[in-house]
KEMI-682921 format. One line per field, with one value per residue (C-alpha): x, y, z; residue in one letter. Coordinates in steps of 0.02 Angstrom, whole numbers, plus 32768, in hexadecimal, padded with zeros to 4 digits. Example, Ala and Ser with C-alpha at 12.3 -4.5 7.8 and 13.67 -1.06 7.14 Angstrom:
BEGIN
x: (8267/82AC)
y: (7F1F/7FCB)
z: (8186/8165)
residu: (A/S)
//
This chain:
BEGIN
x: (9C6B/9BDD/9B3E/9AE3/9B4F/9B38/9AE5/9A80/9A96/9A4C/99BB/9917/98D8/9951/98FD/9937/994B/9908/998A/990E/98B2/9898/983B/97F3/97B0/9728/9702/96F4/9652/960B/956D/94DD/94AA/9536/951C/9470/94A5/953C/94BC/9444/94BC/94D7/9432/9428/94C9/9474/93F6/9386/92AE/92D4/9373/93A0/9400/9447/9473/94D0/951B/9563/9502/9512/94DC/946C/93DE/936B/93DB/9401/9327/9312/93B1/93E8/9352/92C6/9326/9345/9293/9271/91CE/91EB/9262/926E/92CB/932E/9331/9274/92C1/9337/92FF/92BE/9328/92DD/92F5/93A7/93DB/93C3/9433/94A0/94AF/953E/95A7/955C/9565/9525/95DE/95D7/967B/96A6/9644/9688/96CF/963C/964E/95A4/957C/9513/948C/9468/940E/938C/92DA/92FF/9258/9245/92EB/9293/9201/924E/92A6/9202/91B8/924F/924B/9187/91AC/91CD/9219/923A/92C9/92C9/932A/9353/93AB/93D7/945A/9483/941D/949D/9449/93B3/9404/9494/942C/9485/94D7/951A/9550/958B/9584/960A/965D/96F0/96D2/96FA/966C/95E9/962F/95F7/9564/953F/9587/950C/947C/9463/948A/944A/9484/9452/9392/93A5/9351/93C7/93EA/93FD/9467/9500/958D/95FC/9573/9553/9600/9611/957E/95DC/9691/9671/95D6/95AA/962D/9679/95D3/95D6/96A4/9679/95F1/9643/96E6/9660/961F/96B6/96DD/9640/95FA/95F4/95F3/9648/95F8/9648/95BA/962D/95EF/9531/94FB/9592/95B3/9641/9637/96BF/9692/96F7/978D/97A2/97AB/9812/989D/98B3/98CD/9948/9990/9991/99F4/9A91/9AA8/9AB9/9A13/99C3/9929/9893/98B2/982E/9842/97D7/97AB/97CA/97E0/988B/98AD/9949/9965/99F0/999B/9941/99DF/9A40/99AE/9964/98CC/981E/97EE/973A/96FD/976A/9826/987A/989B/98D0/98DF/98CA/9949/9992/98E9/98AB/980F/97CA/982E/9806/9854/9842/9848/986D/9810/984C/97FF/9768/9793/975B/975E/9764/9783/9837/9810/97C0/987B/9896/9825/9843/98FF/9920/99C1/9A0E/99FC/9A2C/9AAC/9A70/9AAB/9A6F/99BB/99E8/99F2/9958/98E8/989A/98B8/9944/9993/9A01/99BA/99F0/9977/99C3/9986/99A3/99B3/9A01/99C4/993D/9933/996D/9911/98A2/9931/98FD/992D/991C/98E9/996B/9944/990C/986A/983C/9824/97BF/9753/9740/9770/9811/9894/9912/992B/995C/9A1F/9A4C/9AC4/9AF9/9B5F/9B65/9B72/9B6A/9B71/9B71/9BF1/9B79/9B40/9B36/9ADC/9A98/9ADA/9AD4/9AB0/9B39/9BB0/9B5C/9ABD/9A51/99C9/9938/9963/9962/98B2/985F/98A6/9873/97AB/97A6/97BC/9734/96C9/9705/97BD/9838/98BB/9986/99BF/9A65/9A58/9A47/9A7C/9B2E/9B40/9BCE/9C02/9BF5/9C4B/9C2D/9C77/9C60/9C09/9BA3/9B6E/9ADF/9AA7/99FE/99E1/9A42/99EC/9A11/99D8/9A2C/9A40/9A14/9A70/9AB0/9A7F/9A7C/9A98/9A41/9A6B/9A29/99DB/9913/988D/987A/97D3/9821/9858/9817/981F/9850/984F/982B/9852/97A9/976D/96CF/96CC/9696/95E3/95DF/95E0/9660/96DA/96DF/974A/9770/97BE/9762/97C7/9848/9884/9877/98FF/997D/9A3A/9A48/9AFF/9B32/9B7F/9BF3/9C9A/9C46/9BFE/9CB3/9CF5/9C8A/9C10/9C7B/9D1B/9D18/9D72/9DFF/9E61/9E56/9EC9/9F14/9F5D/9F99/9EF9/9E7B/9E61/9DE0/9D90/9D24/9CBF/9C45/9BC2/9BE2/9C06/9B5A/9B1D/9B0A/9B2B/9BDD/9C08/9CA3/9CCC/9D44/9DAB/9DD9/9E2C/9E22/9DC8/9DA0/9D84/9CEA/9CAB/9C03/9C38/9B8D/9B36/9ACE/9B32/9AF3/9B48/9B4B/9BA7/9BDA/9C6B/9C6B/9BFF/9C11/9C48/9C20/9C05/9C4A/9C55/9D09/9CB0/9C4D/9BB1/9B40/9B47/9BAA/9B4C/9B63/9B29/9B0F/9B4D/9AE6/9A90/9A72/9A72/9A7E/9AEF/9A9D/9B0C/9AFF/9B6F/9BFA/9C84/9C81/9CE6/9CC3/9D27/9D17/9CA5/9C85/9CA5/9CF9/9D87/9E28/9DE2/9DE0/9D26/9CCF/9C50/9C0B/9BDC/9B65/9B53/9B29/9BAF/9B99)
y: (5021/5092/503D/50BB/5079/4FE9/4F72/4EF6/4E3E/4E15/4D7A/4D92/4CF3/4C5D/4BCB/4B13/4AA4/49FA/4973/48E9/493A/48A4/484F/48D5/4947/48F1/48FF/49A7/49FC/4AAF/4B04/4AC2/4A62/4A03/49DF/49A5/4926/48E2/48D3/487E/47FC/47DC/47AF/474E/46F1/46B7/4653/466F/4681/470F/477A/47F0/4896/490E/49BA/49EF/4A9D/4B31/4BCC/4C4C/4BDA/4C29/4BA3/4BFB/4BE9/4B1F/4B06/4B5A/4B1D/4A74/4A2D/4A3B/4A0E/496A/495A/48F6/48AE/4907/4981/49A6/4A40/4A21/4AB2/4AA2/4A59/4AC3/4B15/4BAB/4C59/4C90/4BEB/4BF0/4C99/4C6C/4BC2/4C3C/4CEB/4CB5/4CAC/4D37/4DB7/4E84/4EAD/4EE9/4EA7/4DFC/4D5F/4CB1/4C34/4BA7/4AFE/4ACF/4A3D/4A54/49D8/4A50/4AC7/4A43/49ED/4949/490B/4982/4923/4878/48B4/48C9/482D/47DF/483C/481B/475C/4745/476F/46C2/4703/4793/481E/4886/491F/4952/49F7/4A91/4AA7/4A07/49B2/4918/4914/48CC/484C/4831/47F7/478E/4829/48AD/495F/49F2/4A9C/4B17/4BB7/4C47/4CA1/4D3D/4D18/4D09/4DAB/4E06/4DBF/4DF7/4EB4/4EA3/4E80/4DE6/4D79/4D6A/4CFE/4C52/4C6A/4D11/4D75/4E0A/4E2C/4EF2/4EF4/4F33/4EBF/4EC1/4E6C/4DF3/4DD2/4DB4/4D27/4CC6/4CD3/4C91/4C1F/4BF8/4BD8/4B6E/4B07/4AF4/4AC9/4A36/4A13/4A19/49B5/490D/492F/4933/4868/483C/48C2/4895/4922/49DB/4A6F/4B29/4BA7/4C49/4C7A/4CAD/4C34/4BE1/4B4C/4AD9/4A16/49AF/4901/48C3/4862/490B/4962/4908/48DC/4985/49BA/4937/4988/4A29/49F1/49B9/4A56/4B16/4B7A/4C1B/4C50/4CA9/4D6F/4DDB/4E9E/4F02/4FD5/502D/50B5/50DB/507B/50AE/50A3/502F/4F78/4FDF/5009/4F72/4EE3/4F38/4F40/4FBC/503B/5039/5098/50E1/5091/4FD2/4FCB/4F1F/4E80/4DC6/4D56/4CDF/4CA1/4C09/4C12/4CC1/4C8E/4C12/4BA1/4B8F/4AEC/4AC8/4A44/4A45/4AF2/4AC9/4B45/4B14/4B99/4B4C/4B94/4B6C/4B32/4A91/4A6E/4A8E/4A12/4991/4986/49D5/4970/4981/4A2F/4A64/49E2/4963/49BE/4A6A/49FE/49A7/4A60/4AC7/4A3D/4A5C/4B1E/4B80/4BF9/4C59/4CF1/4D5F/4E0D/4E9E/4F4F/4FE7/50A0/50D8/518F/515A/516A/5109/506D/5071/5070/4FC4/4F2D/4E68/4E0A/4DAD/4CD9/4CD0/4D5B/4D06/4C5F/4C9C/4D1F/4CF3/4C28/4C3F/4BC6/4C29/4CF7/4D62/4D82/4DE5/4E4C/4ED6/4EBE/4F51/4F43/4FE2/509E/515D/51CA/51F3/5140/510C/506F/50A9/5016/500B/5097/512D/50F8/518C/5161/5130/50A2/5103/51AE/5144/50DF/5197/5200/5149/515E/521D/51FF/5184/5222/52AA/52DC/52B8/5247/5273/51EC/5228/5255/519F/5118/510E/5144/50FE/511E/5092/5060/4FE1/4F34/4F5D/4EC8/4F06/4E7B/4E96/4E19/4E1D/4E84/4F13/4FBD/4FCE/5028/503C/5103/5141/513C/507A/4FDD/4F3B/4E89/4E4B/4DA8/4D69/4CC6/4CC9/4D07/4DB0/4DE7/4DE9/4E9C/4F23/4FDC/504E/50F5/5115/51BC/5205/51A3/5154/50AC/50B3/506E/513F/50E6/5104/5078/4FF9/5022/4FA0/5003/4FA0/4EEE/4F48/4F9F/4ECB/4EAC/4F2F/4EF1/4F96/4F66/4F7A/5018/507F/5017/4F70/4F88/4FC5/4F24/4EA0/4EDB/4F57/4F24/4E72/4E39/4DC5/4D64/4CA3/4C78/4CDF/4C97/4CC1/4D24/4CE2/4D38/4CE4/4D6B/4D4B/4DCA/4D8F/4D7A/4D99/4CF7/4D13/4CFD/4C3C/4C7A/4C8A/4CE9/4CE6/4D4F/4D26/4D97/4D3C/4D3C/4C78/4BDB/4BD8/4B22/4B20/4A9B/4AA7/4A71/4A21/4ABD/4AF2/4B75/4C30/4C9C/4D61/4D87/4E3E/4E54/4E36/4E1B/4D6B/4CD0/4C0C/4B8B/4AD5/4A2E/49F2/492C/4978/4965/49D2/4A4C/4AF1/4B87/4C37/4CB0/4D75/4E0F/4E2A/4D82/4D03/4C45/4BB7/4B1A/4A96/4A2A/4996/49D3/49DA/4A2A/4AA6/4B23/4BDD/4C36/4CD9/4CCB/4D26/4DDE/4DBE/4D56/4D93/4E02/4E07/4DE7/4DB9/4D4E/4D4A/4C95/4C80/4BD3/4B9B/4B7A/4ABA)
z: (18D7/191E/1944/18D4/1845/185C/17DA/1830/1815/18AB/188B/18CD/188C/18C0/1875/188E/1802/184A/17F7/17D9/1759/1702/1763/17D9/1749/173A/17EE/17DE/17A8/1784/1780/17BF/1709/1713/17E0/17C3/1743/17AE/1847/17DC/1796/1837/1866/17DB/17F6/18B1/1862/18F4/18F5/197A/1984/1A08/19DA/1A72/1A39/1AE7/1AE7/1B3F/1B62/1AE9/1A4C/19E1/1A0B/1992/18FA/193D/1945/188B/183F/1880/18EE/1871/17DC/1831/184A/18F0/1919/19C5/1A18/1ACD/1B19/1BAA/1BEF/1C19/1CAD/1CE8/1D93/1D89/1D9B/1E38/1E98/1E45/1E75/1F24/1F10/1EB5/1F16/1F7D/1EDC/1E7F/1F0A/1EFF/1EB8/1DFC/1DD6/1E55/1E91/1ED8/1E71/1E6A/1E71/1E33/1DD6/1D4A/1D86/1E0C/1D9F/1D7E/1DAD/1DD0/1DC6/1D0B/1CDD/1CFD/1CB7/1C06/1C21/1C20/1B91/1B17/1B63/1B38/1A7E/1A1D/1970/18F3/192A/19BE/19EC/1A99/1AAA/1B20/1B87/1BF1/1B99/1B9C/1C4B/1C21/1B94/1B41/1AB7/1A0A/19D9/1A3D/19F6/1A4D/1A2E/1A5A/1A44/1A66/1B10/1ABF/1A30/1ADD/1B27/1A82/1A88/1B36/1AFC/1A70/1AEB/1A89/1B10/1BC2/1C43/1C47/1C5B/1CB0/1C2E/1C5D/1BA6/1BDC/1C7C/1C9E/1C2A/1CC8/1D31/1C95/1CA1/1D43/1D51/1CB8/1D08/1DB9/1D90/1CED/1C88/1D17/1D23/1C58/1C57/1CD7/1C6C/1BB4/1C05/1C17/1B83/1B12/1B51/1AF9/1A7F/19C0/197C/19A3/1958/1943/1964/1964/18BB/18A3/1822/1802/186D/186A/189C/18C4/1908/19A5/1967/18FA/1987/19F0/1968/1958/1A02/1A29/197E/19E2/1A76/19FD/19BD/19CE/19A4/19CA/1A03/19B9/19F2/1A1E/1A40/1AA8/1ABA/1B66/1BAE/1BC0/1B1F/1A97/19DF/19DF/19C3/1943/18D4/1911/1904/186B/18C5/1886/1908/1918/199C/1A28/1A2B/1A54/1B15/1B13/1ACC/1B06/1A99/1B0C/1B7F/1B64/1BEA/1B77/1AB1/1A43/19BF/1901/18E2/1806/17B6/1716/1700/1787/1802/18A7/193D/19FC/1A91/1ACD/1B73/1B19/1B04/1BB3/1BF6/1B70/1B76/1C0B/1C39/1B8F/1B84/1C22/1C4F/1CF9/1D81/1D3E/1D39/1DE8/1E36/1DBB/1D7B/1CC1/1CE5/1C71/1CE2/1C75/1C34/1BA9/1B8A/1B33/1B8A/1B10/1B68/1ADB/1AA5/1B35/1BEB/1C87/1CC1/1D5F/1E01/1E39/1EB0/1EA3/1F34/1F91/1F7C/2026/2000/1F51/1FAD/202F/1FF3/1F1A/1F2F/1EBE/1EDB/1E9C/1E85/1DFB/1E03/1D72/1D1A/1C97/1BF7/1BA9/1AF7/1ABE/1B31/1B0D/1B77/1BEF/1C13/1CCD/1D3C/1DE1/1E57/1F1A/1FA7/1FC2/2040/20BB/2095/212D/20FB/2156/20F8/2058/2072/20AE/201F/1F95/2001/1FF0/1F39/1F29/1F59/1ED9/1F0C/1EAC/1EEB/1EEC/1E9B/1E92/1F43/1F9B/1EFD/1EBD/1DE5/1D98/1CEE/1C6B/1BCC/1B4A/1B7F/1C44/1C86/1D38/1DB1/1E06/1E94/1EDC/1F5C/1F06/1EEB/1E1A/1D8E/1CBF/1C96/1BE2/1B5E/1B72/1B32/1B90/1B82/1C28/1C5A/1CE6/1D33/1D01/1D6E/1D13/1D54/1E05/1DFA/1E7F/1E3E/1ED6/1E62/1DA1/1D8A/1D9C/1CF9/1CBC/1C5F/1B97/1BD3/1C25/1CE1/1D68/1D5F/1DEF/1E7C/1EEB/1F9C/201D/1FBC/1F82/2043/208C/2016/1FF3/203E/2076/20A1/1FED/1FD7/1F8B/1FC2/1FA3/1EF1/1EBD/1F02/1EE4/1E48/1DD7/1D5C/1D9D/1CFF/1D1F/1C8C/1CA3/1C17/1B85/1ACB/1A42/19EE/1A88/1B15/1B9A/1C3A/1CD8/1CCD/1D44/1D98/1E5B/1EBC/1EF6/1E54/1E15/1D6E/1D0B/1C80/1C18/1B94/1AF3/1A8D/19FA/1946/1932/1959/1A2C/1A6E/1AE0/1B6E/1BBD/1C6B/1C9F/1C68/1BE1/1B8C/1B65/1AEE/1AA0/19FE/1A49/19D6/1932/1895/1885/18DE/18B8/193E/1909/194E/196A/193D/18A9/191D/1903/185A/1864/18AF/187E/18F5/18CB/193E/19D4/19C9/1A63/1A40/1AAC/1AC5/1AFB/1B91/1B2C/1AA1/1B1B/1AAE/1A30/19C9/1997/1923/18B6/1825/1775/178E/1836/17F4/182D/189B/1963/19A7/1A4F/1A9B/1B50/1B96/1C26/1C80/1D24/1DB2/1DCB)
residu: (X/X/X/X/X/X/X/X/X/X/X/X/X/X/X/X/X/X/X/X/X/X/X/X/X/X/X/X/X/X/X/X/X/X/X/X/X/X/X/X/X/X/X/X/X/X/X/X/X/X/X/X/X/X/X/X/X/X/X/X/X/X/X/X/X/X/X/X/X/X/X/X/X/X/X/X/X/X/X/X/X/X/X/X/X/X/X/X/X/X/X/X/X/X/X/X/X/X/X/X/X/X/X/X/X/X/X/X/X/X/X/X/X/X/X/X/X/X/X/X/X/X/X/X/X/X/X/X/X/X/X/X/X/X/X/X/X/X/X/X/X/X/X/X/X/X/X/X/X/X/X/X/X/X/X/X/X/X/X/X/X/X/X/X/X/X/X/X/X/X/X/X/X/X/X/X/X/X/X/X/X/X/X/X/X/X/X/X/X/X/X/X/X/X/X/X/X/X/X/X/X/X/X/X/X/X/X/X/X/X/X/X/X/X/X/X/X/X/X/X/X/X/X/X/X/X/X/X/X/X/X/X/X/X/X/X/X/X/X/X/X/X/X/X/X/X/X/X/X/X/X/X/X/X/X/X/X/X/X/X/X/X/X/X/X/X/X/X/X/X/X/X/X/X/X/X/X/X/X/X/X/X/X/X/X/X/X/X/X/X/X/X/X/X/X/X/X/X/X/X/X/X/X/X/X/X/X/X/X/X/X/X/X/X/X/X/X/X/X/X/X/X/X/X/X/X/X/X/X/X/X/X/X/X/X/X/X/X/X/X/X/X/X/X/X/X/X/X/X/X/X/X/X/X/X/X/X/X/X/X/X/X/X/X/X/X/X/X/X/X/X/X/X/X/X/X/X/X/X/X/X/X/X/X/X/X/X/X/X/X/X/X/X/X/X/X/X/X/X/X/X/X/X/X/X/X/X/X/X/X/X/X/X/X/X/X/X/X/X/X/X/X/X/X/X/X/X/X/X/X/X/X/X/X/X/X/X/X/X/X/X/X/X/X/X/X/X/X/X/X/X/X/X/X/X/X/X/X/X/X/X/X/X/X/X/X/X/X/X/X/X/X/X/X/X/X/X/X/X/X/X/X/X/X/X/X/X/X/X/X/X/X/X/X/X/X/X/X/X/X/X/X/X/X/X/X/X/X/X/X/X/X/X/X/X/X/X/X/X/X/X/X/X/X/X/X/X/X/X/X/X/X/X/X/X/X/X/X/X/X/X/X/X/X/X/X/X/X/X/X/X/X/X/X/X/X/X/X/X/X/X/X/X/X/X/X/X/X/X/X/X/X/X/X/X/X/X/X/X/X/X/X/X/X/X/X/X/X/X/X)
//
């Protein structure tokens, strides 16, 4: 069947049904009327002259809508704002500069604590203040505001890192006492991926171990609350079974139309470039409560059950980081991606403080005839020639691509390994299943066809990175023997066929793909498992032990096996019965 015939099935809503409703539903709160009367039983409950509540929370709350909504109704004799401590943004930015750097696109990785963006003394200060006051209720919030107290109830506020990048786009959102509501999204961006959001992780991790209280702030208006054993039971829920995460889908400009017929999505303005469906660090989860639909972002299950989702030694060798990616990049009816190069491990750790680089590859899920990946240097191709001819286009001429990078034709099914270090770029006209280990922001444009971005600017190039890191060794001859049609069969059955397909041995990730007609026994292996439906309209994932419920996933879909399930079947499902379908696997070599 033709993608544009197809009739999509594909779920951009996974929502999981926590199993202890009965007890856990009414742990589960929404809108703020309902909140306010939970916190204030609560307070009651303490029987206590003076209680203490700490609303901690991660930047990007609407603190407004919190002061009006849920601070006022629960009418303190006295609030105090946290943040009236922080330091202020000019001594910051010098403490900072070193991590933000004068790129537009890349900093360093910071290890800050978030005590470090704080007055001491002001800190001890409000300690006093909120000490001095012998009864009624007081309210201490703002971001770290867990620093000052921990108070006799703790609540945290969170929310989706996609929900804070449209509220940067939006010009909503600044960062963290910046006031730089207008600049330039990528440098926005940039500030929250390599300091704050690392800062508030570190943060949020302490907090979970002795919060009270979760709320959802995605939705303007609309808060969730959860209180901790809520949340907790239903992560460890999470870990012992197969889910999916929250997709998002994003414009661009070499963006396609086929996640638009095949994900049933609504064009809005320009096109769907790509799509993030498989990251925990950027997705989040939607967590059931009996109807109570509670959004958080995934990574909360990352640094909660880190061991049981990832399996020990996968957590022995990453810590609480996921390092399987899955993105989908659609060039369909489009154009071809920026030519671009990851760096090598050895540049990421000294010059951006990553402990690990982004090895990826293409599954291509879907091609025209004239689709093609641009991968590796021409085998005559000398490396000066190449860095002059990639400079002179930075300044107006157009650069051969064709001239100095090999084009090889792709089909649907080819599966293209591309280690860092490797000059790549997709062609129109295809549409990819990326899968890849995590650091996606690490990527340095050397040449983007002469375009602009959607904002009307020139899109970054990165030369002076990108030249330190090209393996200009890779040509022609070694990308034909190490990074195309690396399929080899590992075992073959009656109606199941199981391929390497990749990635290149110096890749930590493996994929495997499945061609099957009937129920395929699975093992995680000490790795948390990473699959693709990309055959097929239906298949169902089971538990051989009746573990964990059975799981239907839909064409095109990612969803994760957590290591701690162990074993697991997959079998054709619904309209796929009795017919031949596929799935790719990605897990970690351990």
């Amino acid at each position: 069947m033709s993608w544009e015939d197809r009739q999509s099935n594909y779920n951009k809503y996974p929502k999981i049904k926590i199993k202890e409703i009965d007890e856990l539903s009414s742990e589960a709160y929404e809108g703020y009327a309902d909140i306010v009367s939970k916190i204030k039983a609560t307070v009651e409950n303490l029987h206590k002259e003076k209680v203490v509540i700490v609303l901690d929370y991660y930047h990007g709350v609407r603190v407004k809508e919190l002061q009006i909504n849920l601070i006022e109704k629960l009418n303190p004799v006295k609030t105090f704002y946290a943040e009236e401590a922080k330091l202020p943004e000019k001594i910051l930015f010098k403490k900072l500069a070193r991590n933000i750097t004068d790129d537009r696109v890349f900093g360093v990785l910071s290890v800050h604590k978030i005590n470090e963006f704080y007055d001491e003394l002001k800190i001890e200060a409000l300690k006093k203040q909120i000490d001095e006051i012998k009864q009624g209720l007081i309210i201490v919030y703002g971001i770290g505001a867990s620093l000052i107290t921990k108070g006799d109830i703790l609540i945290y506020g969170d929310l989706a890192r996609w929900e804070i990048q449209q509220r940067f786009r939006s010009h909503e959102l600044d960062n963290w006492g910046v006031g730089n509501y207008d600049e330039d999204i990528l440098r926005k961006y940039k500030r929250a991926y390599f300091i704050e959001w690392r800062v508030l992780d570190r943060h949020k991790r302490e907090v979970f171990e002795e919060m009270d209280f979760l709320i959802d702030t995605n939705k303007k208006n609309n808060p969730k609350m959860i209180t901790q054993k809520a949340f907790y039971t239903a992560l460890e829920q999470v870990v012992n079974q197969p889910f999916r995460l929250v997709p998002y889908f994003d414009e661009g400009v070499w963006g396609g139309t086929w996640m638009e017929k095949v994900c049933d999505l609504k064009r809005v303005k320009n096109n769907f470039a790509w799509c993030f469906d498989g990251v925990p660090e950027e997705n989040s989860l939607y967590l059931d409560f009996k109807g109570i639909v509670v959004e958080i972002p995934a990574i909360d299950l990352v640094f909660v059950k880190a061991k049981k989702l990832l399996g020990e030694k996968v957590y022995a060798r990453f810590g609480a980081e996921f390092p399987i990616r899955f993105d989908f990049l659609d060039t369909m009816n489009g154009g071809n991606l920026s030519l671009q190069v990851h760096p090598i491990i050895d540049y990421i750790q000294q010059n951006f403080g990553m402990h690990y680089t982004q090895d990826e590859s293409y599954y291509i899920l879907d091609a025209k005839d004239d689709a093609c990946v641009y991968l590796g240097i021409k085998e005559d191709v000398d490396k000066n020639d190449l860095i002059s001819a990639l400079k002179e286009g930075q300044k107006g001429k157009v650069f051969e691509a064709d001239k100095y990078i090999n084009k090889f034709k792709v089909k649907k099914h080819d599966h293209i390994s591309i280690p860092a270090g490797t000059i790549h770029c997709s062609g129109k006209n295809s549409m990819v299943l990326e899968i890849s280990s995590t650091p996606y922001i690490f990527t340095m444009k050397l040449w983007d066809w002469g375009r602009v971005g959607l904002d009307g600017l020139p899109r970054p190039v990165h030369l002076e990175h990108g030249e330190k890191v090209i393996q200009y060794d890779r040509k022609t001859k070694w990308v034909e023997k190490n990074l195309l049609h690396q399929e080899k069969i590992i075992s073959q059955t009656d109606g199941i066929l199981e391929e390497k397909t990749g990635l290149n041995e110096l890749e930590f990730i493996e994929t495997r793909r499945h061609w099957f007609d009937r129920a395929v026994k699975h093992y995680t292996n000490g790795s948390v498992n990473v699959l693709n439906l990309i055959e097929g309209e239906e298949a169902i994932v089971t538990s051989p032990e009746n573990l964990f419920a059975p799981f239907v996933v839909h064409y095109a879909e990612t969803f994760i096996i957590p290591e701690n399930i162990k074993e697991y079947t997959i079998a054709p499902y619904g309209k796929s019965k009795g017919q031949k379908i596929a799935t790719l696997k990605a897990y970690v070599r351990v």
